[in-house]
C-alpha positions in Angstrom: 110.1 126.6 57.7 108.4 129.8 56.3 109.5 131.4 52.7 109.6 135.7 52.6 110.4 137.7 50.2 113.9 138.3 51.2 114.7 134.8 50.4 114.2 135.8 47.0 116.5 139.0 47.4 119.2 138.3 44.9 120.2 138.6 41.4 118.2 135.3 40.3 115.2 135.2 42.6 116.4 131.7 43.9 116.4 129.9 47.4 118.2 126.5 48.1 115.6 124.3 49.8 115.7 120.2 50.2 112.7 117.8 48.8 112.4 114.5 50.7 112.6 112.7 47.6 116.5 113.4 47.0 119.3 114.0 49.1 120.9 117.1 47.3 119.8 120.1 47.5 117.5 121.8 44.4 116.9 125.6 43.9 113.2 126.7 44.4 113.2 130.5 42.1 110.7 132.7 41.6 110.2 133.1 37.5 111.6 136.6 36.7 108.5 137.4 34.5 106.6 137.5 38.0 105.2 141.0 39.4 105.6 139.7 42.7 109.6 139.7 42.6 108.9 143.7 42.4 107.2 143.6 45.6 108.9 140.7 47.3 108.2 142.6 50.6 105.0 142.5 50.2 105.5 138.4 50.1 102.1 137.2 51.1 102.0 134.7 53.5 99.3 132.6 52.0 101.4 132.3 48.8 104.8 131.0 51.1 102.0 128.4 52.5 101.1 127.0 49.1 105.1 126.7 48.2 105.7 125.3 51.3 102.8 122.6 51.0 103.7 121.5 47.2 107.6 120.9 48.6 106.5 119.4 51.0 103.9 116.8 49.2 107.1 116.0 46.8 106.5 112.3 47.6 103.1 113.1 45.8 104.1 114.1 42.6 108.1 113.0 42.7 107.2 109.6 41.8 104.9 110.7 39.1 107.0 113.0 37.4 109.7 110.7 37.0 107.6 107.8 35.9 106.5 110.2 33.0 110.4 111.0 32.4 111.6 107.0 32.7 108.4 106.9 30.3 110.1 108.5 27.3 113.6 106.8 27.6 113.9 103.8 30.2 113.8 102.9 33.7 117.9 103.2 33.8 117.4 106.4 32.9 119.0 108.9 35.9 117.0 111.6 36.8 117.9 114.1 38.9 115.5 117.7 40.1 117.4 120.5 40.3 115.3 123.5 40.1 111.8 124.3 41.1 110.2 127.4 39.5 106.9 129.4 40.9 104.9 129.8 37.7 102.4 131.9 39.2 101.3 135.1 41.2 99.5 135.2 44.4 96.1 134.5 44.3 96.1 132.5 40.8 95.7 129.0 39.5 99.2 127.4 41.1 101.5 126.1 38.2 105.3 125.3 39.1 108.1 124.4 36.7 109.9 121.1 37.5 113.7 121.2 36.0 115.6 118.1 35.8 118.8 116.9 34.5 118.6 113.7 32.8 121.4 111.0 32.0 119.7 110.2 28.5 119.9 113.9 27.5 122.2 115.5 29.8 122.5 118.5 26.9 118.6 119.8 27.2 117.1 117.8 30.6 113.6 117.6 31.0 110.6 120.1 32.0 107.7 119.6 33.3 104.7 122.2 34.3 102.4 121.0 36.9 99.5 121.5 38.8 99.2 121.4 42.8 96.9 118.8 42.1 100.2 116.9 40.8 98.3 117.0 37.1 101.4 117.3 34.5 100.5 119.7 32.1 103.2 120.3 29.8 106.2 118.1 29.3 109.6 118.9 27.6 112.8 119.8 26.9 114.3 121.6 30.6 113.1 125.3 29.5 109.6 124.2 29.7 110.0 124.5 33.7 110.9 127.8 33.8 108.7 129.7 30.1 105.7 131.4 31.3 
């Protein structure tokens, strides 16, 4: 699989893409505070190789970020990903948003912004995954 630009060629700067973790699919979206959505043909291939590699070490930090959501309310707790944000431009530190809905607060979810060295670094209500 490669990601271009014209993946992200519509009115929210989404793609539908599968984890291993989980059998629906999520959405992986490009944050719309981004300057690279302005020159999505100009998608660098490096930065689709870095997307590529943190979907596709999900069973890296899938397990983690749920622990840390079971964490705060129990381990009946459903939890379910549904949206992966790219927090950052090409060539910077990679930071991705992690949006989930959650059975214990299915009105505000859960956020988390992490690292692709799977180091959580903010944790919240769902519009933490997606705030710049």
């Amino acid at each position: 699989m490669e990601i271009t630009g014209k993946d992200f060629e519509n009115d929210d700067y989404s793609m539908p893409i599968k984890i291993k973790d989980q059998s629906q699919e999520i959405s992986l979206s490009l944050s719309d505070d981004l300057e690279i959505i302005d020159n999505l043909d100009k998608f660098p291939k490096k930065y689709s190789k870095q997307i590529l590699e943190f979907i596709d070490n999900s069973a890296k930090w899938y397990p983690k970020v749920i622990s840390k959501i079971k964490d705060e309310f129990d381990e009946h707790t459903e939890c379910k990903l549904t949206e992966i944000f790219v927090l950052y431009e090409p060539n910077e530190k990679q930071i991705y948003g992690l949006s989930f809905w959650v059975s214990s607060d299915i009105e505000h979810g859960r956020g988390i912004k992490i690292t692709s060295n799977y180091e959580i670094i903010e944790y919240g209500e769902a519009e933490i995954a997606f705030i710049l």
